[in-house]
C-alpha positions as CSV (number, residue, x, y, z in Angstrom):
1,X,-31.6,66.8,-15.6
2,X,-32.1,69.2,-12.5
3,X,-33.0,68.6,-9.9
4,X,-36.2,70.1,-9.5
5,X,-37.8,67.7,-11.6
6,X,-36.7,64.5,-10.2
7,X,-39.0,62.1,-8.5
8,X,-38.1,61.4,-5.0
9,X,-34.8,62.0,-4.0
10,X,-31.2,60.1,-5.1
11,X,-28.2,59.5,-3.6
12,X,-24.7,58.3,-5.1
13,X,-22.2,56.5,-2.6
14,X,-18.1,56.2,-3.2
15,X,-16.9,53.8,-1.6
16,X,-14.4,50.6,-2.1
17,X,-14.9,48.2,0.4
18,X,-18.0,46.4,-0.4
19,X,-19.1,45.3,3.4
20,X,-19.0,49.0,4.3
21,X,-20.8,50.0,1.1
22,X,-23.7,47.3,1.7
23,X,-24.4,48.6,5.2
24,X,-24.7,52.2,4.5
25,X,-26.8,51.5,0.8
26,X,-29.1,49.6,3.5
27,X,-29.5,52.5,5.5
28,X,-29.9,55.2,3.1
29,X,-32.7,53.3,1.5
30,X,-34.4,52.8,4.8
31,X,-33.9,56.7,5.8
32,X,-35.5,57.3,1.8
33,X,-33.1,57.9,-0.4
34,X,-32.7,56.1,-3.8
35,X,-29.0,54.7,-4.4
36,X,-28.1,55.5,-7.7
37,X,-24.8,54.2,-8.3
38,X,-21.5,53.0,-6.5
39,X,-18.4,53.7,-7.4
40,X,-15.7,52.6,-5.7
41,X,-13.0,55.8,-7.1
42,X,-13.2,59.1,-7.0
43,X,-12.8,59.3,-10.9
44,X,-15.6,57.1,-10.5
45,X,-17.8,59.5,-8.2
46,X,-16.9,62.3,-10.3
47,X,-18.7,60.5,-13.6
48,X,-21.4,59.1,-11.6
49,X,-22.2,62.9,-10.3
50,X,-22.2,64.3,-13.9
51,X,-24.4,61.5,-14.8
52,X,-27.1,61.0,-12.1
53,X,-27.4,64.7,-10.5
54,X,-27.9,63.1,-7.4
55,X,-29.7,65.0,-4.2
56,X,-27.1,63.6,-1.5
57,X,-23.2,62.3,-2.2
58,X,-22.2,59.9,0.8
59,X,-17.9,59.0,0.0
60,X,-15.2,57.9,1.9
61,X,-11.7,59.3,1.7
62,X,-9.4,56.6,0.8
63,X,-10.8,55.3,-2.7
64,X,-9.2,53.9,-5.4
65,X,-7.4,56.3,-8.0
66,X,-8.3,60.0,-7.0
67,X,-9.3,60.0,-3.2
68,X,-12.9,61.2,-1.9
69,X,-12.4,64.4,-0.8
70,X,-10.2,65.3,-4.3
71,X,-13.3,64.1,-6.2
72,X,-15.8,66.1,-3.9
73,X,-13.3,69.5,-4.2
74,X,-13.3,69.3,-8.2
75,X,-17.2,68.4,-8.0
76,X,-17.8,71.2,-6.1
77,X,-16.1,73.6,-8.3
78,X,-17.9,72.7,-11.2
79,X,-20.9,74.0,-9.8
80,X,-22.7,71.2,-8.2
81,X,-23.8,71.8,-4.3
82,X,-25.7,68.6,-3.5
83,X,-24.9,68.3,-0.1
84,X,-22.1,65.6,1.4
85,X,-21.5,63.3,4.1
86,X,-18.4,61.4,4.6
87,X,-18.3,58.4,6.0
88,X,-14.6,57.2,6.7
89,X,-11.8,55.5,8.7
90,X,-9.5,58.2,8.5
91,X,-8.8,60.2,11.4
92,X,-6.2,62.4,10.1
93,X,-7.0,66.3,11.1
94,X,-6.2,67.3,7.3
95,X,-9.3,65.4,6.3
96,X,-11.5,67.1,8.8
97,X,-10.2,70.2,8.2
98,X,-10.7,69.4,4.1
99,X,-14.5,68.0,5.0
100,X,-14.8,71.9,6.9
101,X,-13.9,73.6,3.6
102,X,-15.9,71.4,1.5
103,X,-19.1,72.5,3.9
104,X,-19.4,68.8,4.2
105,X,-23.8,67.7,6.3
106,X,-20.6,65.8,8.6
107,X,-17.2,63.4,9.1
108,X,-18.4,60.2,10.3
109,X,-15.8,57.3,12.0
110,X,-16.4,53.7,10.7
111,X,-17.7,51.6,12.0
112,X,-21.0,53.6,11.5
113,X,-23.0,54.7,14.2
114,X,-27.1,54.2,13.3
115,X,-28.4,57.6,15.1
116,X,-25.5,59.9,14.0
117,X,-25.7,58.8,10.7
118,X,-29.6,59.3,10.4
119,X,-29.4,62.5,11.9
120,X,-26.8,64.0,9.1
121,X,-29.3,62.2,7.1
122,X,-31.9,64.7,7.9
123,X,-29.9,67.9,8.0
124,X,-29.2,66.4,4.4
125,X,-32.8,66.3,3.3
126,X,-33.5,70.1,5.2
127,X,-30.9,71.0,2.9
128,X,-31.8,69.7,-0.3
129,X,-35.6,71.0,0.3
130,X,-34.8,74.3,1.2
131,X,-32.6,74.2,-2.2
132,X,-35.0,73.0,-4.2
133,X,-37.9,75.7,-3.0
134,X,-34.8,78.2,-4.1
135,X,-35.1,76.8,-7.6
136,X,-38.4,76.7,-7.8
137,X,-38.8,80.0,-7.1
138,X,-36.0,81.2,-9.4
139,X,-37.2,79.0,-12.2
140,X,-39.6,81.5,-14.4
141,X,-36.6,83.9,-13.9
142,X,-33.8,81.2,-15.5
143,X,-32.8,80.3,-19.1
144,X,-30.7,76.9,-18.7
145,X,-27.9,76.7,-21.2
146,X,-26.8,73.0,-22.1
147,X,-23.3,72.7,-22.7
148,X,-20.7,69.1,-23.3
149,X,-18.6,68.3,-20.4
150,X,-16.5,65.8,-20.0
151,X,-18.9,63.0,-22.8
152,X,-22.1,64.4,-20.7
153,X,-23.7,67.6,-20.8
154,X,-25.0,70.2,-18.2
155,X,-27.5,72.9,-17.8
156,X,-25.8,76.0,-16.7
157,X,-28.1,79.3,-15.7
158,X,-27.2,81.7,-18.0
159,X,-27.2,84.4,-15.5
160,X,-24.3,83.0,-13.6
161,X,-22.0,83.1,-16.6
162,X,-19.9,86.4,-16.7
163,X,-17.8,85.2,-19.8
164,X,-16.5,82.3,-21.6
165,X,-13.3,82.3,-23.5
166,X,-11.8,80.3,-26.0
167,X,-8.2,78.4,-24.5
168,X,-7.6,75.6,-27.2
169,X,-9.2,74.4,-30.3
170,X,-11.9,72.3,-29.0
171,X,-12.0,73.5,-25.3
172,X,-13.5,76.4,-23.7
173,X,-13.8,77.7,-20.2
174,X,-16.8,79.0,-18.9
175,X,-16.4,81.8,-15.7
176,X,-19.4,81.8,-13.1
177,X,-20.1,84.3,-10.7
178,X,-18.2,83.1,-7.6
179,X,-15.0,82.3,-9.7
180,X,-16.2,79.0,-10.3
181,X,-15.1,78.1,-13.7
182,X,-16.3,74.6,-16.2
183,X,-14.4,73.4,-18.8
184,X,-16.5,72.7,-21.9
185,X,-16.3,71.2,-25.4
186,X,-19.2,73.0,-27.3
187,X,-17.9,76.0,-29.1
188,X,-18.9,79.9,-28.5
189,X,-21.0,79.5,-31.9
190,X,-22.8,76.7,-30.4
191,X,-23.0,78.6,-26.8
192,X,-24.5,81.7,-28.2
193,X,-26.9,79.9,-30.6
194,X,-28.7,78.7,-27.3
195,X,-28.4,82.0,-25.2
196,X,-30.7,84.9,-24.6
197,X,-28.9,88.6,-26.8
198,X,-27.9,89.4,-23.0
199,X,-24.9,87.1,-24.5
200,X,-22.5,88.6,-26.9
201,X,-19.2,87.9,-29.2
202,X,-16.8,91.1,-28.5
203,X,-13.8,89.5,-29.8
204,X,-13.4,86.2,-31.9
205,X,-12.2,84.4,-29.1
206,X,-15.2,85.5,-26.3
207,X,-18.5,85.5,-25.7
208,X,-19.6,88.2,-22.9
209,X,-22.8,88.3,-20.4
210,X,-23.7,91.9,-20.9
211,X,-25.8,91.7,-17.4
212,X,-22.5,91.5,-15.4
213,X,-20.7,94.6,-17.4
214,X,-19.8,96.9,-14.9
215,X,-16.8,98.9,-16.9
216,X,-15.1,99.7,-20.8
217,X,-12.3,101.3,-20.8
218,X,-10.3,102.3,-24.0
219,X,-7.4,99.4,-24.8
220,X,-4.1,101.2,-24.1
221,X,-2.3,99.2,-26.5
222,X,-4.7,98.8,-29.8
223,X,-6.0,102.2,-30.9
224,X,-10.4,102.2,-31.5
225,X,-10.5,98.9,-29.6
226,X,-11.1,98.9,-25.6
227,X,-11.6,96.2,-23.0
228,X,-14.6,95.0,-20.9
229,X,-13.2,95.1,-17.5
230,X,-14.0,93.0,-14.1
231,X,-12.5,94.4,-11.3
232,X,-13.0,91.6,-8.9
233,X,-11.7,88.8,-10.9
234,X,-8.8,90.7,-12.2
235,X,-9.9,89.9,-16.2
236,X,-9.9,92.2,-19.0
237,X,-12.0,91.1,-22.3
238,X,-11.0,92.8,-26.0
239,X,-13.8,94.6,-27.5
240,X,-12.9,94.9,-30.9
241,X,-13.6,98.4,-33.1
242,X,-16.0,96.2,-35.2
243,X,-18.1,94.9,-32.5
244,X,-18.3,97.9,-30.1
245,X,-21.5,99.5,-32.0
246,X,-22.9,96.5,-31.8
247,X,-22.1,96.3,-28.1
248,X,-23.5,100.1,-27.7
249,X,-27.1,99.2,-29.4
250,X,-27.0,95.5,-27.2
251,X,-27.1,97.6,-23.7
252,X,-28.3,100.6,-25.1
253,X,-26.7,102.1,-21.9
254,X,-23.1,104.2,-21.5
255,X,-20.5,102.7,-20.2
256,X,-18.2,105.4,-18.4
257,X,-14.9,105.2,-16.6
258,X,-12.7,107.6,-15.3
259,X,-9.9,107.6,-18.2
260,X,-7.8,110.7,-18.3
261,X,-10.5,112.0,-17.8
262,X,-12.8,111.2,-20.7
263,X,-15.2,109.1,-21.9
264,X,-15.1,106.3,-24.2
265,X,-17.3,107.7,-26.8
């Protein structure tokens, strides 16, 4: 469910000892944010993210199973940016430095200081609002693509996908703009069923966003086929012989690149 549409804003918070977790579920609520869940692992946070979409994730570090700021990294690279504050006993300058990298509203020392705390609070809420005025601006301009991951499913725009490829039988990876990549069970048949014809199949195992093509180039190795190529994330895609006319009428562009000096029609 995105965000956008949400009723008043949410707020998941990781954390394993239950005295700590009571206080700061108090003051969230009274600073006006609705507590959602509260997991006490990072595995935990991970599912409840997934689940809820919140607005705001609040964690510590040291939770049970897979730590806070592990959970929060793999979050992150899945595509979700709701904004996070860490609240924590841990002084240890690797897990400032990791809260830095993570863009983190900020590190907070337990035991937890009232007028700190409500101020992250509100650089939270500045930057959730000024995200949500994004979306709603962008939101005529975006087809949402709903794809399985990990026993949920996401909406993904489908002009941040540059491709998604095939890796085993039932699992799929989808690349984002940014590098960001998601791991997916629903299969390129099932993917392309639900996209716009900006998405296409150039090879069995492949689907393409024909928006982010920026170069073909004939494949070296098998003669009639060629290969979609991205520069800055050092990939190469098969177009197949069958499927280049196809790819031809799709953009109903030329594709050129300096090849021996030829084109590749």
């Amino acid at each position: 469910m995105s965000n956008v549409f949400k009723k008043g804003l949410t707020c998941v918070i990781a954390d394993n000892h239950a005295q700590s977790r009571f206080k700061i579920v108090e003051q969230v609520t009274n600073l006006g944010f609705y507590v959602v869940d509260t997991p006490a692992s990072g595995d935990g946070l991970i599912d409840s993210v997934y689940k809820f979409m919140p607005d705001l994730i609040i964690t510590g570090v040291l939770l049970d199973r897979t730590d806070g700021i592990t959970a929060c990294e793999y979050i992150k690279k899945q595509g979700f940016n709701s904004p996070i504050i860490i609240i924590s006993r841990s002084t240890l300058s690797k897990h400032y430095s990791a809260a830095f990298e993570l863009e983190c509203i900020d590190y907070i020392n337990l035991p937890l200081p009232y007028e700190r705390f409500k101020r992250a609070i509100m650089r939270a809420k500045k930057r959730i609002e000024q995200h949500k005025k994004t979306l709603l601006m962008e939101e005529n301009n975006i087809k949402r693509i709903r794809v399985k991951h990990r026993y949920h499913t996401i909406d993904i725009n489908e002009n941040s996908m540059i491709y998604i490829e095939k890796v085993d039988r039932r699992k799929y990876e989808i690349c984002l703009t940014e590098g960001r990549v998601i791991e997916t069970s629903s299969s390129l048949e099932e993917i392309q069923a639900a996209c716009s014809k900006s998405i296409m199949r150039p090879h069995r195992s492949f689907l393409v966003n024909l928006d982010h093509i920026k170069m073909v180039i004939p494949d070296p190795i098998i003669q009639g086929n060629y290969l979609i190529v991205y520069p800055s994330i050092v990939k190469n895609i098969p177009l197949t012989r069958r499927n280049y006319k196809q790819f031809l009428y799709l953009t109903r562009n030329e594709f050129f690149q300096a090849y021996n000096s030829r084109s590749i029609t």
